[in-house]
C-alpha positions, 0 to 999 in steps of 0.5 A: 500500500506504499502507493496508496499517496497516488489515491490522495493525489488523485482526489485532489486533481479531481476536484481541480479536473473533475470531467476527466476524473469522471472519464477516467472513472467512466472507463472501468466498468468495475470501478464505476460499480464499486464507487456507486455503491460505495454511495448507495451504503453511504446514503450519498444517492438512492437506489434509483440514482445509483441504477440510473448512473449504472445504467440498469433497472431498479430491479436489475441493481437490487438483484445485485445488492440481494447478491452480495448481501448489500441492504435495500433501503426503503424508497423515499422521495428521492428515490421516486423524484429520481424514477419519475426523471426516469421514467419522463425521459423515455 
């Protein structure tokens, strides 16, 4: 972990860079999955946003989230503002 310095350092160009922190993010499917979870658990977005930002289902990250275990909180407004966005946008 003695390059864990290039994580901090990232943080900071970030927020100097954000678009290209994102595209860089945007590229690794895997990464993206893991920092939008990581949001979810944190209470950061809801499940609708973080579905949204996936690109899947409700239904479909839910799945996942019974997969490993992760819990689902209950839908509250934000979540039904972001499925009503959704759903408009069709």
């Amino acid at each position: 972990m003695e390059d864990l310095w290039i994580v901090k350092e990232f943080e900071k160009v970030a927020e100097l860079m954000p678009e290209k922190a994102l595209s860089l993010i945007k590229k690794d499917p895997d990464l993206l999955k893991e920092i939008v979870i990581s949001a979810y658990l944190d209470e950061i977005i809801s499940l609708g946003k973080a579905a949204e930002v996936l690109g899947v289902t409700r239904e479909e990250l839910m799945e996942e989230f019974k997969k490993r275990g992760i819990p689902i909180r209950t839908s509250d407004r934000e979540d039904v503002l972001s499925e009503v966005e959704v759903i408009t946008c069709l």
